[in-house]
C-alpha positions in Angstrom: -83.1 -14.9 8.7 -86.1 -15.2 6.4 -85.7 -17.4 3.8 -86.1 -16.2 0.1 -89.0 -16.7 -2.3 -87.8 -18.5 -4.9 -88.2 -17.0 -8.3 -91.5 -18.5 -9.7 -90.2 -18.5 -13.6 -87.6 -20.9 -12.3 -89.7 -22.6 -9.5 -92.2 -23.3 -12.1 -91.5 -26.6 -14.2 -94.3 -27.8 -15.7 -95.1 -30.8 -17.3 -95.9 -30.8 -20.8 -99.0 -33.2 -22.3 -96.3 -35.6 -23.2 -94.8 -35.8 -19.5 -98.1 -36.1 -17.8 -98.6 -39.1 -20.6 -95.8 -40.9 -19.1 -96.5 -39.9 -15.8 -100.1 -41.4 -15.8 -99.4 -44.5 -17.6 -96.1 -45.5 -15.5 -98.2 -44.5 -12.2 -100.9 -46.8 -13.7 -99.7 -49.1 -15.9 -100.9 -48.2 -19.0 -99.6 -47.8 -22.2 -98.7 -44.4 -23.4 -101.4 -44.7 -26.0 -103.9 -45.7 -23.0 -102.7 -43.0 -20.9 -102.6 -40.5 -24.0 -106.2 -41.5 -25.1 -107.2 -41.2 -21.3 -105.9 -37.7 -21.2 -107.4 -37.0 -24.4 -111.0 -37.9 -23.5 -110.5 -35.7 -20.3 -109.7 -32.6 -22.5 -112.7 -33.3 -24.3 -115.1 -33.6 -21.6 -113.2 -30.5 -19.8 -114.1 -28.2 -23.5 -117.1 -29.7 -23.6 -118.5 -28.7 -19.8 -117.5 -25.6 -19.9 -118.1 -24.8 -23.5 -121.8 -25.7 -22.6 -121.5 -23.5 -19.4 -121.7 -26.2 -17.1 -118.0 -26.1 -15.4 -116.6 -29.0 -13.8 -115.4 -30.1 -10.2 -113.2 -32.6 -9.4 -113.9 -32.6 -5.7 -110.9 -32.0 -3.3 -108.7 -30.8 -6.7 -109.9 -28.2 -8.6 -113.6 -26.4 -9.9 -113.5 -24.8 -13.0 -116.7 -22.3 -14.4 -117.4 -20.4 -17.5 -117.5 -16.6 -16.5 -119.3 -13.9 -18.3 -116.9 -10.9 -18.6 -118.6 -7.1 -18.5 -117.7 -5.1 -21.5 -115.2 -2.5 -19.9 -113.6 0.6 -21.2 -109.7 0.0 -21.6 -106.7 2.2 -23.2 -104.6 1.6 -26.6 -101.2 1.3 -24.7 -99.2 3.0 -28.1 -101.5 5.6 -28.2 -103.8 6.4 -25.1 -106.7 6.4 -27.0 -110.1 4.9 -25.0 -111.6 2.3 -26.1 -114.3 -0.1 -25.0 -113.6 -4.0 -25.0 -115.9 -6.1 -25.7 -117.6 -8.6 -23.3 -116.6 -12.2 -23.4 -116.2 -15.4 -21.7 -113.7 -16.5 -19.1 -112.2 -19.3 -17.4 -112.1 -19.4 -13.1 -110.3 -22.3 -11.4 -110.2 -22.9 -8.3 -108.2 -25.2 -5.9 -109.6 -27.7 -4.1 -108.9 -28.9 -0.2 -106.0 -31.5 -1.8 -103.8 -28.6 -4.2 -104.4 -26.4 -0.9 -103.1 -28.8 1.5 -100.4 -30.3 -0.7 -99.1 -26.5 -1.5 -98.7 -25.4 2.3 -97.1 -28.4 3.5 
């Protein structure tokens, strides 16, 4: 019999900034306010590259790139009326060989 999918809302625990704190700085051994300020400077640098349009790769983990969104025409879901959204700026992320391989295993 095929097993079930598990429900992804439950599936999914993720850590919050405080957790991956601990994490890094017990797998390291750090202090938290090492680890924290560690963390810190990587969410800075992260804002920063792709605020400046030059994205970020972590080689084997994860790329992420600024995107340019089209202005598209969308609908007012109360009241059906059309109307055109605005382009804008996105985010794409995409895993590298390691999250690949450590997901299908």
């Amino acid at each position: 019999m095929e097993e079930k999918a598990p429900n992804t809302k439950d599936a999914c625990m993720a850590y919050n900034k405080s957790d991956l704190v601990s994490k890094i700085a017990q797998k390291s051994n750090l202090t938290k306010a090492q680890a924290e300020a560690a963390v810190n400077a990587f969410q800075d640098v992260f804002v920063e590259a792709l605020q400046s349009g030059e994205g970020l790769k972590l080689t084997g983990l994860f790329s992420a790139e600024r995107v340019k969104r089209a202005e598209r025409t969308g609908r007012n879901p109360r009241t059906g009326e059309t109307i055109k959204i605005p382009a804008s700026y996105g985010v794409r992320i995409s895993a590298g060989s390691l999250l690949k391989k450590a997901v299908t295993e």
